[in-house]
C-alpha positions in Angstrom: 79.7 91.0 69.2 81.1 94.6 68.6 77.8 96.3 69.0 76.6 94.8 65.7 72.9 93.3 65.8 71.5 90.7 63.2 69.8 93.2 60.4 73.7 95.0 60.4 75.5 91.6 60.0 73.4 90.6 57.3 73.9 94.1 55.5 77.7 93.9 55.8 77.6 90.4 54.1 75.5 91.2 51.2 78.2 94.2 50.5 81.1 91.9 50.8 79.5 89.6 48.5 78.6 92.1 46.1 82.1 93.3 46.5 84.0 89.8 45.7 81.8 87.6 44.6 80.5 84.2 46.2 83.6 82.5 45.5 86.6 85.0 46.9 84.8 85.3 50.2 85.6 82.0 51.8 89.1 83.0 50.7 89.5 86.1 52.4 87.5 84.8 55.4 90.5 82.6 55.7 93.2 84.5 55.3 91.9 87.3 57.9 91.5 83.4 60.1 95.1 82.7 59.7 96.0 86.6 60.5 94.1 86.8 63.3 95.3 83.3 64.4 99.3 84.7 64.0 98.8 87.8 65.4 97.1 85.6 68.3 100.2 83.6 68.9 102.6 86.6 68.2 101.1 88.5 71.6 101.0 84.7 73.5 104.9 84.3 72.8 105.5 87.8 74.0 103.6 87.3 77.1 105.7 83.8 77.9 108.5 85.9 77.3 108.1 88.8 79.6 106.4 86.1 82.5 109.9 83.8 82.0 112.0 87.3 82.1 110.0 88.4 85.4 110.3 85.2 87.2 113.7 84.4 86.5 114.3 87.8 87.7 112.6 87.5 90.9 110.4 90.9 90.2 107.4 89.3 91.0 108.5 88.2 94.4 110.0 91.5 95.3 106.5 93.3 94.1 104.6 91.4 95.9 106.8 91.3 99.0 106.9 95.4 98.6 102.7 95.5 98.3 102.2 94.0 101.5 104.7 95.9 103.7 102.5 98.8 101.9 99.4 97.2 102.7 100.8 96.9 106.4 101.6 100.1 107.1 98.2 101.6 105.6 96.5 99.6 108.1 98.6 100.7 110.8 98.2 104.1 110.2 94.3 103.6 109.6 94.3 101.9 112.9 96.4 104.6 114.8 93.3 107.7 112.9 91.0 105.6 114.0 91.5 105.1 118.2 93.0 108.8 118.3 90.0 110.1 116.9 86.9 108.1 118.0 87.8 109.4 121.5 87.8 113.0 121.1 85.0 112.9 118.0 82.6 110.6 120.7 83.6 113.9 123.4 82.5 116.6 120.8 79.3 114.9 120.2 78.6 114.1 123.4 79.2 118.2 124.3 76.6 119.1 121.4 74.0 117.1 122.5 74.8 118.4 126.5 73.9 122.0 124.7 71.8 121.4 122.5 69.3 119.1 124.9 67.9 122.2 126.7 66.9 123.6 123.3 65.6 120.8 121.8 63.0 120.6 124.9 62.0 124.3 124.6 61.1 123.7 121.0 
């Protein structure tokens, strides 16, 4: 939980206690409860928001429409490297080990 073991847990509660007193704690645990819980909610709305802007819109659609076409041609031109150059890379190999057999038997 945040990088904080047991002994520095512990530590940080005896200061807030010394700091507040037994009784305000539980009332500031629950105020930073409901703050966290708003702030919580506050991003959730947003996000409904911006989802019910982008689909009424149709951007998803178009996005996803515009990633595959890119994923398409990628592969195409993948595919196109590949046969062009297996040939002549399979030709250059097979020429080094034509010259270089003789001297691998001398040695």
């Amino acid at each position: 939980m945040f990088g904080i073991g047991g002994g520095e847990l512990i530590f940080i509660i005896f200061i807030a206690l010394m700091l507040f007193g037994s009784d305000k704690v539980p009332d500031i645990a629950r105020t930073l409860a409901k703050g966290m819980a708003q702030v919580k909610n506050a991003t959730n709305e947003i996000k409904s928001e911006i989802q019910k802007e982008v689909n009424s819109n149709g951007i998803d659609t178009s996005m996803k429409e515009l990633s595959e076409t890119f994923t398409k041609e990628v592969s195409k031109v993948k595919e196109g490297l590949d046969t062009n150059l297996s040939h002549p890379m399979q030709n250059i190999s097979n020429d080094i080990e034509e010259a270089t057999g003789p001297i691998k038997r001398q040695l």
